[in-house]
PyMOL Python script that loads the backbone (N, CA, C, O; Angstrom):
from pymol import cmd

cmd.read_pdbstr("""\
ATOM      1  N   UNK A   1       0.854  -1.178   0.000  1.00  0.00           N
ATOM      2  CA  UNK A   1       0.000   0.000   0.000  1.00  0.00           C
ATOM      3  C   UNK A   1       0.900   1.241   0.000  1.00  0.00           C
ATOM      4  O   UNK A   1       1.878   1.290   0.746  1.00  0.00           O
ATOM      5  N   UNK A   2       0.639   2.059  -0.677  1.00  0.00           N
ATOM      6  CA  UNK A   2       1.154   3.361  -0.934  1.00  0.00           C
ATOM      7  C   UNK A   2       0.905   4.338   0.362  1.00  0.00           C
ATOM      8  O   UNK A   2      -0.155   4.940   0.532  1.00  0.00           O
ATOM      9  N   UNK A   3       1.943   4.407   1.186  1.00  0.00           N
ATOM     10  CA  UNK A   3       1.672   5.244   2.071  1.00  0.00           C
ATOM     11  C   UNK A   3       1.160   6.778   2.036  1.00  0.00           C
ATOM     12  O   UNK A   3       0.700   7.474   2.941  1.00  0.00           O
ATOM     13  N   UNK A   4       1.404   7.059   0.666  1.00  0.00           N
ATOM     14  CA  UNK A   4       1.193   8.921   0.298  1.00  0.00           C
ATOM     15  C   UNK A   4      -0.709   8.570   0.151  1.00  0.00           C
ATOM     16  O   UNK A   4      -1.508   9.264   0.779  1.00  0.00           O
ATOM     17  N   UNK A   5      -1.030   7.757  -0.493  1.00  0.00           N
ATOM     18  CA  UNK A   5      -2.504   7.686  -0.576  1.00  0.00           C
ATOM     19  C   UNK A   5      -3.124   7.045   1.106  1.00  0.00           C
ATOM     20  O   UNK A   5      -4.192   7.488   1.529  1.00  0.00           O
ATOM     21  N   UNK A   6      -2.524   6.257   1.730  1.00  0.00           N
ATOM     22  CA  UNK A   6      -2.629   6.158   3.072  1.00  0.00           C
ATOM     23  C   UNK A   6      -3.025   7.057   4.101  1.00  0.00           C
ATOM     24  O   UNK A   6      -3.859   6.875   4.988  1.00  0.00           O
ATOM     25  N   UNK A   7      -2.126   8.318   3.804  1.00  0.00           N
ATOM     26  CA  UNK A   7      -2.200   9.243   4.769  1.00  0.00           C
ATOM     27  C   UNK A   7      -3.385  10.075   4.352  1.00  0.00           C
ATOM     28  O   UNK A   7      -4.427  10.146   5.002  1.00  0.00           O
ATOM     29  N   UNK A   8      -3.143  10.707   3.204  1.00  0.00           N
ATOM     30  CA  UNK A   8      -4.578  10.970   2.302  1.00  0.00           C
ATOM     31  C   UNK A   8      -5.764  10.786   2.988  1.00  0.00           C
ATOM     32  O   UNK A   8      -6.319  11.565   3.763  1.00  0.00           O
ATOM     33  N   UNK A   9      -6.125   9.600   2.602  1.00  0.00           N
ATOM     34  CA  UNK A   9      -7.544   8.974   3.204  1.00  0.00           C
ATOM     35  C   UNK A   9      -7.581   9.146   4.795  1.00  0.00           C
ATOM     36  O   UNK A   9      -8.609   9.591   5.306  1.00  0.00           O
ATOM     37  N   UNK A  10      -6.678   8.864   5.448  1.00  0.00           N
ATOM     38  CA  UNK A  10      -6.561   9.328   7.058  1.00  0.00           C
ATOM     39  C   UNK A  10      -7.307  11.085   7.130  1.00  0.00           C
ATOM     40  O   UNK A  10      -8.269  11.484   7.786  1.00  0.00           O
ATOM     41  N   UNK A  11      -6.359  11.861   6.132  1.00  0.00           N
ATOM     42  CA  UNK A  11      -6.494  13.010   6.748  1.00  0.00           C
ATOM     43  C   UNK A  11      -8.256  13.362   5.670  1.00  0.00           C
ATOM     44  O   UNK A  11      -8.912  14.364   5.958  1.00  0.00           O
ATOM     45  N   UNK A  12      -8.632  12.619   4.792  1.00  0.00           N
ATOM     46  CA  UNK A  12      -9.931  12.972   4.410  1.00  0.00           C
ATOM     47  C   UNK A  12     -10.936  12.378   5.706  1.00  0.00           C
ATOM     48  O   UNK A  12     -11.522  13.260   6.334  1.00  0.00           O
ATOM     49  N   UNK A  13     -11.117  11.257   6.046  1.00  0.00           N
ATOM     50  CA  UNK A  13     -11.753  11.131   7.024  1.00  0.00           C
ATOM     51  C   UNK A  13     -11.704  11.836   7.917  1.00  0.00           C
ATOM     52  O   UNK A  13     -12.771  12.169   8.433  1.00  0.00           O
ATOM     53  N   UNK A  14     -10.537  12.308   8.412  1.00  0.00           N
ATOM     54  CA  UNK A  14     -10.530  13.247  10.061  1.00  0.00           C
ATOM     55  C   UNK A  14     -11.306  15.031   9.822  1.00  0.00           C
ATOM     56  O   UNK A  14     -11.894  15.816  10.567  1.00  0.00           O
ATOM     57  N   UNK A  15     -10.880  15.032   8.362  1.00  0.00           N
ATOM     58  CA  UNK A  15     -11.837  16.115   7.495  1.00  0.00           C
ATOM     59  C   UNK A  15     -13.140  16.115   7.843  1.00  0.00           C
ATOM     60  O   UNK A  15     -13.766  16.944   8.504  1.00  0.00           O
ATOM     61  N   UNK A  16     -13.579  14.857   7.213  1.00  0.00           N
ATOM     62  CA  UNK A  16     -15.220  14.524   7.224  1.00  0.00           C
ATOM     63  C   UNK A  16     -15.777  14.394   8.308  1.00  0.00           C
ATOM     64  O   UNK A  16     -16.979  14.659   8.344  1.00  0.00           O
ATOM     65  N   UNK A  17     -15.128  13.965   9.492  1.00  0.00           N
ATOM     66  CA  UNK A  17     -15.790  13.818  10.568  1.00  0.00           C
ATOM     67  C   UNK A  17     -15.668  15.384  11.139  1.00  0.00           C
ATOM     68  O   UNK A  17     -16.741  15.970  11.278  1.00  0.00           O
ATOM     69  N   UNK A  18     -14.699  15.959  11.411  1.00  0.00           N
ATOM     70  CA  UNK A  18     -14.812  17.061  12.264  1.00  0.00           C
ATOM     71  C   UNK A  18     -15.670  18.107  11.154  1.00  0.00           C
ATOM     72  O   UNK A  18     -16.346  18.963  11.725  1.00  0.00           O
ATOM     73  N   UNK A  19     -15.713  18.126   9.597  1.00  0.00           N
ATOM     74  CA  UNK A  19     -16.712  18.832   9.641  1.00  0.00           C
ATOM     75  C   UNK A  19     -18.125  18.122   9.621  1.00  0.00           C
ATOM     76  O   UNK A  19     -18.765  18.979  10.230  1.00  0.00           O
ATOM     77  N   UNK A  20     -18.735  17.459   9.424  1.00  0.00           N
ATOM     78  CA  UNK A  20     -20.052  16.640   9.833  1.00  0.00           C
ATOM     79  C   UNK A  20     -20.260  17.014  11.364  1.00  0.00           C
ATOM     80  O   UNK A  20     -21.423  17.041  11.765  1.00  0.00           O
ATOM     81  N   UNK A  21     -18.790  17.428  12.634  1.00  0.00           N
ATOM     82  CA  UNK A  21     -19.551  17.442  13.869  1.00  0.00           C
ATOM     83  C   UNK A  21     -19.335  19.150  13.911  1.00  0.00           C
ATOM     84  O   UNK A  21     -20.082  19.625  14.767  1.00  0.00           O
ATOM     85  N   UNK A  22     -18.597  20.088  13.287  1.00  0.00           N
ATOM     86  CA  UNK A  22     -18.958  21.447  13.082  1.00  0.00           C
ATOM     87  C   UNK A  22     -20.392  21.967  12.757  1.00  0.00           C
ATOM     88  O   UNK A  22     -21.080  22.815  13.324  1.00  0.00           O
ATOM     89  N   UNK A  23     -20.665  21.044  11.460  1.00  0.00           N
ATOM     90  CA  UNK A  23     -22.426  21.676  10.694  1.00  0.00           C
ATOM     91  C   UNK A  23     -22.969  21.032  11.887  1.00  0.00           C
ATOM     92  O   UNK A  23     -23.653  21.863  12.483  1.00  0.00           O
ATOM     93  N   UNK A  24     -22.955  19.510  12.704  1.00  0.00           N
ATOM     94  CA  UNK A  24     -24.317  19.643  13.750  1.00  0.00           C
ATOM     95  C   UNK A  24     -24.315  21.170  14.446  1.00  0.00           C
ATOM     96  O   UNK A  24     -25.362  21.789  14.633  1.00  0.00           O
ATOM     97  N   UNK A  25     -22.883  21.732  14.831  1.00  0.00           N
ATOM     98  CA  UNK A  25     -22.940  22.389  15.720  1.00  0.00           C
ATOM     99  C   UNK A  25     -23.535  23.929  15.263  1.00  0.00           C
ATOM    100  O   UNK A  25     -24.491  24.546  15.732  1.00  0.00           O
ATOM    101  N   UNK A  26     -22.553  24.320  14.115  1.00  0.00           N
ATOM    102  CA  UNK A  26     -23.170  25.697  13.467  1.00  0.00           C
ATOM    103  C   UNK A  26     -24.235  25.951  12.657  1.00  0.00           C
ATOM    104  O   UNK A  26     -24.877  26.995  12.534  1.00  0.00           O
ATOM    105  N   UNK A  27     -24.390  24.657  11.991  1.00  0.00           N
ATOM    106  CA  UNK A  27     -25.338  24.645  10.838  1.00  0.00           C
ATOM    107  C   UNK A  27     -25.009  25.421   9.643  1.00  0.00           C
ATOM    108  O   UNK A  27     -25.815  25.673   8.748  1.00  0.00           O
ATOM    109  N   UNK A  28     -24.008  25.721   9.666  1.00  0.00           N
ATOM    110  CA  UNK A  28     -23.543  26.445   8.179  1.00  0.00           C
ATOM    111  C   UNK A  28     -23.432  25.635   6.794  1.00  0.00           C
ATOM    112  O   UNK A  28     -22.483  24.875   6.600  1.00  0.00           O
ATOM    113  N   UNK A  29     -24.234  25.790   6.041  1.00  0.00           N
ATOM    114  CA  UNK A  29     -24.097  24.600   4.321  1.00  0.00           C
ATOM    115  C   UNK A  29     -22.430  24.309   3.993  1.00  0.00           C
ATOM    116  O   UNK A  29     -22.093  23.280   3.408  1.00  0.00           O
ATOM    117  N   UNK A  30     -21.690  25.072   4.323  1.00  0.00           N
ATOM    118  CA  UNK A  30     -20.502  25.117   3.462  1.00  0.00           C
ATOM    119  C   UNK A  30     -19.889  23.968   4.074  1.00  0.00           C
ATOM    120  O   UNK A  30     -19.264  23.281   3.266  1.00  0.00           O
ATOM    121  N   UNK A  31     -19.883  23.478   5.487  1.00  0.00           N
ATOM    122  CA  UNK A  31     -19.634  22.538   6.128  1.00  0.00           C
ATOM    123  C   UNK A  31     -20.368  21.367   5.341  1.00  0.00           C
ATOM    124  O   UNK A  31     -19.631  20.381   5.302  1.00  0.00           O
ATOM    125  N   UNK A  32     -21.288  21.211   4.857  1.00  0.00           N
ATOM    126  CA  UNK A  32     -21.542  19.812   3.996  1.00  0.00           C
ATOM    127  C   UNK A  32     -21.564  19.714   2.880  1.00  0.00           C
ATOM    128  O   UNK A  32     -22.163  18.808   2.302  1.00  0.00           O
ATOM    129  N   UNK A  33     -20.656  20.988   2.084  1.00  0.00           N
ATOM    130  CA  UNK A  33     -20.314  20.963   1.304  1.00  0.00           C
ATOM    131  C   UNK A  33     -19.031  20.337   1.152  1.00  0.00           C
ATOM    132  O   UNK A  33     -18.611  19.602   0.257  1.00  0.00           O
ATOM    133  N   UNK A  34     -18.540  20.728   2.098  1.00  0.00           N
ATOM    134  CA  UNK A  34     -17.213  20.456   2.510  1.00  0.00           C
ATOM    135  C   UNK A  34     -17.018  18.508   2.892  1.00  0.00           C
ATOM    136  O   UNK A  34     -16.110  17.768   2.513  1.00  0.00           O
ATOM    137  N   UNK A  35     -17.895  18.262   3.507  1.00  0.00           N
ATOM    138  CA  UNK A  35     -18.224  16.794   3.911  1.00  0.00           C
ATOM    139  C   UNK A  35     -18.372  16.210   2.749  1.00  0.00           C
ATOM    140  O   UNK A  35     -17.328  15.594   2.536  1.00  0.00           O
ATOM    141  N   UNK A  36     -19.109  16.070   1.881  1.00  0.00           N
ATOM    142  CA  UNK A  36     -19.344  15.889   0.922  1.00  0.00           C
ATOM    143  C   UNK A  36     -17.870  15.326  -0.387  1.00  0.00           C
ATOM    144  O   UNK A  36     -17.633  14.303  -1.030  1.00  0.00           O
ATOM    145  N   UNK A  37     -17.042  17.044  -0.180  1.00  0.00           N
ATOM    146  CA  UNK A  37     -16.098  16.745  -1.387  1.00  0.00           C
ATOM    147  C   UNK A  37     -15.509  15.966  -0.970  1.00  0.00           C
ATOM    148  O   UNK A  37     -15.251  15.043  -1.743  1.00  0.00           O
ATOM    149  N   UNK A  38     -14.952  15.873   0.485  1.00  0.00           N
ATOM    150  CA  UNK A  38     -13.833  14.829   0.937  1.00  0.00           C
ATOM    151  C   UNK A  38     -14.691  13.482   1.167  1.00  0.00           C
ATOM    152  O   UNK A  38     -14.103  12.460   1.520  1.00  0.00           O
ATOM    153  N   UNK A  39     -15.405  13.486   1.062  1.00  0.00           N
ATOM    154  CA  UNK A  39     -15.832  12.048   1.247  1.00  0.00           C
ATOM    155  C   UNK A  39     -15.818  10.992  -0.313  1.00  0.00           C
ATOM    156  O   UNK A  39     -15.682   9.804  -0.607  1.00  0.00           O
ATOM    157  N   UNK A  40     -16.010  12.065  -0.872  1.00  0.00           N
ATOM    158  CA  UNK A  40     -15.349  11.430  -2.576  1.00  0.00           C
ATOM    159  C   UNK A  40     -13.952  11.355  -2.799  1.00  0.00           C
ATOM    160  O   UNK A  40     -13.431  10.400  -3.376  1.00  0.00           O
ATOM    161  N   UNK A  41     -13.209  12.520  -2.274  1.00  0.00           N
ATOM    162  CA  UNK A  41     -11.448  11.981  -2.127  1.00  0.00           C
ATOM    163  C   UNK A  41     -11.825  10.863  -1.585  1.00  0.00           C
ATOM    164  O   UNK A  41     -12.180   9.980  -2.366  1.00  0.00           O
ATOM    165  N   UNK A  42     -11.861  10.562  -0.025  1.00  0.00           N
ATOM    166  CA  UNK A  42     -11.829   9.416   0.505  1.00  0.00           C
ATOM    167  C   UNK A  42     -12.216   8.317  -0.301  1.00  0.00           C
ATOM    168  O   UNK A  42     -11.362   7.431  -0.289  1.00  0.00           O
ATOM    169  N   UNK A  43     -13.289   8.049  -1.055  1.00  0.00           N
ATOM    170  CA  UNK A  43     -13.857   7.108  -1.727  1.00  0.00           C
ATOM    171  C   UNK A  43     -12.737   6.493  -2.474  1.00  0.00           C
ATOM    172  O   UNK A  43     -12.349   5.329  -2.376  1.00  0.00           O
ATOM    173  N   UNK A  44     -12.107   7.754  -3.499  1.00  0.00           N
ATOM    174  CA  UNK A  44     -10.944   7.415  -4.468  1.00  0.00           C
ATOM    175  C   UNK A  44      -9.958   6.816  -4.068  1.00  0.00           C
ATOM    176  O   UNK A  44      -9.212   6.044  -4.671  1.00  0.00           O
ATOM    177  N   UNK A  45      -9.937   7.333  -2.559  1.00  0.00           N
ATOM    178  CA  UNK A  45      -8.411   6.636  -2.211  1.00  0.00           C
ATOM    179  C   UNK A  45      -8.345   5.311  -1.816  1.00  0.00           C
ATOM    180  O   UNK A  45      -7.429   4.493  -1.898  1.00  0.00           O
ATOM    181  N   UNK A  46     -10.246   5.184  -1.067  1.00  0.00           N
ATOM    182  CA  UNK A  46     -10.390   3.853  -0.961  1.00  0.00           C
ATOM    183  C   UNK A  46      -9.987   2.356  -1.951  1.00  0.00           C
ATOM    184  O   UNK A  46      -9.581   1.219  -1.710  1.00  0.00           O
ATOM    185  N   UNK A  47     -10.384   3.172  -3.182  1.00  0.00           N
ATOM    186  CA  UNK A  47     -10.619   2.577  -4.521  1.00  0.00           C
ATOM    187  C   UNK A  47      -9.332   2.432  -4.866  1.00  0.00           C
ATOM    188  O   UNK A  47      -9.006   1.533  -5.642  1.00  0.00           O
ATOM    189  N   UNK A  48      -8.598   3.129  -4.439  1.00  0.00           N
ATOM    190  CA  UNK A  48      -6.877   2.812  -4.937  1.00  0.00           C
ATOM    191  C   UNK A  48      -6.208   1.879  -3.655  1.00  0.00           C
ATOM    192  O   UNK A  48      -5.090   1.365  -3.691  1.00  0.00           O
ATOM    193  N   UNK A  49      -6.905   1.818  -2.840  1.00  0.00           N
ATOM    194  CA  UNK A  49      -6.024   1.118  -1.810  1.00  0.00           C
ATOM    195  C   UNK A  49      -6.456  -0.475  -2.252  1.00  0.00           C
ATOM    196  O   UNK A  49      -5.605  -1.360  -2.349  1.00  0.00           O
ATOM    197  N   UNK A  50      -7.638  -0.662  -2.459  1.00  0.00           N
ATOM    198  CA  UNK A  50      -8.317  -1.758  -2.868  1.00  0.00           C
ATOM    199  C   UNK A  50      -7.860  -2.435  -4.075  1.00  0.00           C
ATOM    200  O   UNK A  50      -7.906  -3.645  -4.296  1.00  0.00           O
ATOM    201  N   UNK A  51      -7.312  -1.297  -5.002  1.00  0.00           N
ATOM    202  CA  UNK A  51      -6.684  -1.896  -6.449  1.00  0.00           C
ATOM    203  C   UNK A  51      -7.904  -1.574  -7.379  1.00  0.00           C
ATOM    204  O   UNK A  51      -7.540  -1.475  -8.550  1.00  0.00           O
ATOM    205  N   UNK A  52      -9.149  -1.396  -7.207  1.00  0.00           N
ATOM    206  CA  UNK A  52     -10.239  -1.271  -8.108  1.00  0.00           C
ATOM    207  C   UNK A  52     -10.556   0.110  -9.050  1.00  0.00           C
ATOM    208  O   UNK A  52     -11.302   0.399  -9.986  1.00  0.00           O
ATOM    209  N   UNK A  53      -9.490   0.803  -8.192  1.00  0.00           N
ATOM    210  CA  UNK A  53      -9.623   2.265  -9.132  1.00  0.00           C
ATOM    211  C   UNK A  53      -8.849   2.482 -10.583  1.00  0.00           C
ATOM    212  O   UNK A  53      -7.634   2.628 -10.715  1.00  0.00           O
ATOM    213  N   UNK A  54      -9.706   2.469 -11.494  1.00  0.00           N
ATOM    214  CA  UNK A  54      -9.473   3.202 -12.833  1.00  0.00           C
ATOM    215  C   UNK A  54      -9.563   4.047 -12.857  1.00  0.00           C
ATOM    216  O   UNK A  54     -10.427   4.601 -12.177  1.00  0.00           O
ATOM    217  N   UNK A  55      -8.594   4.831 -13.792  1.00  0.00           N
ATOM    218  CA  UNK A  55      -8.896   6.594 -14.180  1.00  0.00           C
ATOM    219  C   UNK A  55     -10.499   6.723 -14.623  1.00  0.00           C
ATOM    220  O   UNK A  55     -11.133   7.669 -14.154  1.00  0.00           O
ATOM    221  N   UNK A  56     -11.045   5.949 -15.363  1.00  0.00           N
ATOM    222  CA  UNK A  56     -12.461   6.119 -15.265  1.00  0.00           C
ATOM    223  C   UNK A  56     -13.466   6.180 -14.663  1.00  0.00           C
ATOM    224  O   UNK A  56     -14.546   6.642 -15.034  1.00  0.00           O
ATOM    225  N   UNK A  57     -13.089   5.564 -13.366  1.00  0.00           N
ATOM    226  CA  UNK A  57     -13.577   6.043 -11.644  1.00  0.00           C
ATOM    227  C   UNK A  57     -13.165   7.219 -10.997  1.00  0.00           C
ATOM    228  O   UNK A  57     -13.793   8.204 -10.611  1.00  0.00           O
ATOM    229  N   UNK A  58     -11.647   6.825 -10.947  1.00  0.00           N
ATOM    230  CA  UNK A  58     -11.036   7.712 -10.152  1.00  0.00           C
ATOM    231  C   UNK A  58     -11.126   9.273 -10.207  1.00  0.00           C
ATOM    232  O   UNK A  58     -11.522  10.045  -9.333  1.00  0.00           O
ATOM    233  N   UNK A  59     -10.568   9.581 -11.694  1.00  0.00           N
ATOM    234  CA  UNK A  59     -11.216  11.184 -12.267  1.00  0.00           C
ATOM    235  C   UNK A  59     -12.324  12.073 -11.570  1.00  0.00           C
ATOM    236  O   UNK A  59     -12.344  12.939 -10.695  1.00  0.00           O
ATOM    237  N   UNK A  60     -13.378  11.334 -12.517  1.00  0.00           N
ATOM    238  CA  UNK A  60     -15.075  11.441 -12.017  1.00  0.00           C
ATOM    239  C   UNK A  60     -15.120  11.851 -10.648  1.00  0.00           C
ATOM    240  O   UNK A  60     -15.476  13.028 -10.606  1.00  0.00           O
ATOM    241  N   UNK A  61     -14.904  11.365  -9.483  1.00  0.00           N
ATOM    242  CA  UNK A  61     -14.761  11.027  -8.430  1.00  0.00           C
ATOM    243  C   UNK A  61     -13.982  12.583  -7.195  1.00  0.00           C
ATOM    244  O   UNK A  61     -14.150  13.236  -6.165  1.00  0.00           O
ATOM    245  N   UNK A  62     -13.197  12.375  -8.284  1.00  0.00           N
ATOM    246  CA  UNK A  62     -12.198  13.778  -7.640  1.00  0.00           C
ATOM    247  C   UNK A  62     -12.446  15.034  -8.468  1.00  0.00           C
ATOM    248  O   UNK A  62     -12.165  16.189  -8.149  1.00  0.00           O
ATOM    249  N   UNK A  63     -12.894  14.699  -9.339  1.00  0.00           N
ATOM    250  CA  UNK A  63     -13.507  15.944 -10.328  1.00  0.00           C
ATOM    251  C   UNK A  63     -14.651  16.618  -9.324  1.00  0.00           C
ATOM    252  O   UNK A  63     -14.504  17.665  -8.694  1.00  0.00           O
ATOM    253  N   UNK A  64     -15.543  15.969  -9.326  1.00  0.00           N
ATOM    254  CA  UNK A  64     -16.584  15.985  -8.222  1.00  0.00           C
ATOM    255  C   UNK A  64     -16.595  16.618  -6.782  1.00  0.00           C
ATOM    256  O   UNK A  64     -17.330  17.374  -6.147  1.00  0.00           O
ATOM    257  N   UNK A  65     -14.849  15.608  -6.481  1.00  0.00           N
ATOM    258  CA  UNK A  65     -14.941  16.923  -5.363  1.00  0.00           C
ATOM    259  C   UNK A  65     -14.816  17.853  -5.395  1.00  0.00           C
ATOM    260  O   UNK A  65     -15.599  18.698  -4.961  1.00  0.00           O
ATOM    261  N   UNK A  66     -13.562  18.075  -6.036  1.00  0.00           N
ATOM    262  CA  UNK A  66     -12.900  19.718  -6.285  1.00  0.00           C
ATOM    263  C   UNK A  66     -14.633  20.718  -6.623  1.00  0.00           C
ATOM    264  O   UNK A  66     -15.055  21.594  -5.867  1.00  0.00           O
ATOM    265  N   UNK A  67     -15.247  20.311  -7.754  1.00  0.00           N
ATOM    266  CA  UNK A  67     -16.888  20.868  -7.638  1.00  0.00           C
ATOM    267  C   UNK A  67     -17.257  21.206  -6.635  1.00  0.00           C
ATOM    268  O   UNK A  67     -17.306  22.369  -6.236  1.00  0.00           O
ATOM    269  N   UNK A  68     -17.683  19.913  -5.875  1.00  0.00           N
ATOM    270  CA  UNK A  68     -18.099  20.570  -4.716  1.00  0.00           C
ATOM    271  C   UNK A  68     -17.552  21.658  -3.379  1.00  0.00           C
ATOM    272  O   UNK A  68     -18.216  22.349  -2.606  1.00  0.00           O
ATOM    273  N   UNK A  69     -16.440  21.507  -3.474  1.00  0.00           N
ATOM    274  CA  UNK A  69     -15.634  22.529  -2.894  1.00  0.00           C
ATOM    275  C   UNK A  69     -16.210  23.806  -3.294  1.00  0.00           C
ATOM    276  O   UNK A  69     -16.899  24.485  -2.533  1.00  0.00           O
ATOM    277  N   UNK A  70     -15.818  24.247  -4.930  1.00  0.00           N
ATOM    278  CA  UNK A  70     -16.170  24.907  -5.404  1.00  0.00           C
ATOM    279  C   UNK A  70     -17.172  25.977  -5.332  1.00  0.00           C
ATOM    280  O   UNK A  70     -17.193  27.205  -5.243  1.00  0.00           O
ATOM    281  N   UNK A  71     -18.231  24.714  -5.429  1.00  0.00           N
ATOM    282  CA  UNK A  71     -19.744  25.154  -5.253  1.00  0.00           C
ATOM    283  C   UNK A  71     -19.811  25.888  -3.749  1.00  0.00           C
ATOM    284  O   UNK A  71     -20.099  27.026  -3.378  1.00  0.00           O
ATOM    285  N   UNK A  72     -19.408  24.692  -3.091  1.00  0.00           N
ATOM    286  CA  UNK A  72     -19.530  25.457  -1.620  1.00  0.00           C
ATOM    287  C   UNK A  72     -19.025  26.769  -1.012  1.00  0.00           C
ATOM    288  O   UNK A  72     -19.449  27.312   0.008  1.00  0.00           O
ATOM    289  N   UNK A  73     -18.137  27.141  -1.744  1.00  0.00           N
ATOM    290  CA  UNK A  73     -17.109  28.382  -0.912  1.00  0.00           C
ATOM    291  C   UNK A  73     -17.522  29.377  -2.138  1.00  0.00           C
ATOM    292  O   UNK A  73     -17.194  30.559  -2.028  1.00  0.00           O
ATOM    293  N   UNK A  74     -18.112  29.021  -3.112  1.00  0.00           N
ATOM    294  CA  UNK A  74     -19.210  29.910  -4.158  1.00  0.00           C
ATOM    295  C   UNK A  74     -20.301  30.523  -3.655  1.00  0.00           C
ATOM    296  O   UNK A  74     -20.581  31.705  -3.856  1.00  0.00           O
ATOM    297  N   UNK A  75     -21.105  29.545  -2.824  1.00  0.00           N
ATOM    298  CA  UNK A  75     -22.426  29.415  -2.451  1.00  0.00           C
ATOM    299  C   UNK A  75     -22.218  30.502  -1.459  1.00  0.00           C
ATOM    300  O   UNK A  75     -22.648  31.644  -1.616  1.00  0.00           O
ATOM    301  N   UNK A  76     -21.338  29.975  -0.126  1.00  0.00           N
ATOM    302  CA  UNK A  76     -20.853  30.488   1.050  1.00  0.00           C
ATOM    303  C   UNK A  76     -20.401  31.907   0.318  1.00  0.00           C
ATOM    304  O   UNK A  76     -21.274  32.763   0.461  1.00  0.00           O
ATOM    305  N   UNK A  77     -19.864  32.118  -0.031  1.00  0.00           N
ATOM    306  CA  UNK A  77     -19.111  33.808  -0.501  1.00  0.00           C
ATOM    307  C   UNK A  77     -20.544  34.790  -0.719  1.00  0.00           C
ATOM    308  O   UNK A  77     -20.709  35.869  -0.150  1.00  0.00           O
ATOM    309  N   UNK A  78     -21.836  33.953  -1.976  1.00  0.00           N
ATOM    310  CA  UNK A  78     -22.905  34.943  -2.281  1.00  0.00           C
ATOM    311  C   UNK A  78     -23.712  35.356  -1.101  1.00  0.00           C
ATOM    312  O   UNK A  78     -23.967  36.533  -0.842  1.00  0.00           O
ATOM    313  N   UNK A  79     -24.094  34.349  -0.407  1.00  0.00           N
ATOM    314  CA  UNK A  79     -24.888  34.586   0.805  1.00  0.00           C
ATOM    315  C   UNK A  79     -23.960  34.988   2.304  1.00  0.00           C
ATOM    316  O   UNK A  79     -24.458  34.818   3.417  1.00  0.00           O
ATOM    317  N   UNK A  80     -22.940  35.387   2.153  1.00  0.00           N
ATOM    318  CA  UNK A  80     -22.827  36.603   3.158  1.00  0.00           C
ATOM    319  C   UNK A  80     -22.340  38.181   2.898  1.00  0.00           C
ATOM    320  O   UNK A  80     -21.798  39.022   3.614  1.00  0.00           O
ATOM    321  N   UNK A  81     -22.835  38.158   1.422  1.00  0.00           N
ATOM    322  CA  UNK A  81     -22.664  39.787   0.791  1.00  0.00           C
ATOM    323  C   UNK A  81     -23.875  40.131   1.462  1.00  0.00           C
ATOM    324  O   UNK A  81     -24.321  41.275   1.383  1.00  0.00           O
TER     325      UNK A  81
END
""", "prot")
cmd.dss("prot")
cmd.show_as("cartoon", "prot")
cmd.util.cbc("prot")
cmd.orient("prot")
């Protein structure tokens, strides 16, 4: 196992959880926006630790997050003008 994708997935989960227990707390969207993208890193990395990831998964997958990031700190920026 590739330790650089190892740590990865460590630090996407510790992502996902502390923001999943931020939005219970603040309720701010950008927080599950945020949950959201890394939980698709995580997925990918899963998928590479497993051996099952193709660039035809994998892409998609992380494309998606970076989006949702996107979207979120988009979303978050209009609604506090």
């Amino acid at each position: 196992m590739d330790p650089v994708v190892a740590l990865n997935l460590v630090f996407d989960v510790v992502i996902v959880l502390l923001s999943a227990y931020a939005y219970r707390k603040k309720r701010v969207a950008l927080l599950l926006w945020i949950v959201m993208a890394f939980s698709f890193f995580a997925v990918s990395y899963v998928l590479t630790i497993l051996g099952v990831g193709s660039s035809l998964i994998l892409i998609p997958l992380r494309v998606v997050g970076y989006l949702s990031v996107i979207a979120g700190v988009t979303l978050y920026s209009v609604q506090r003008r």
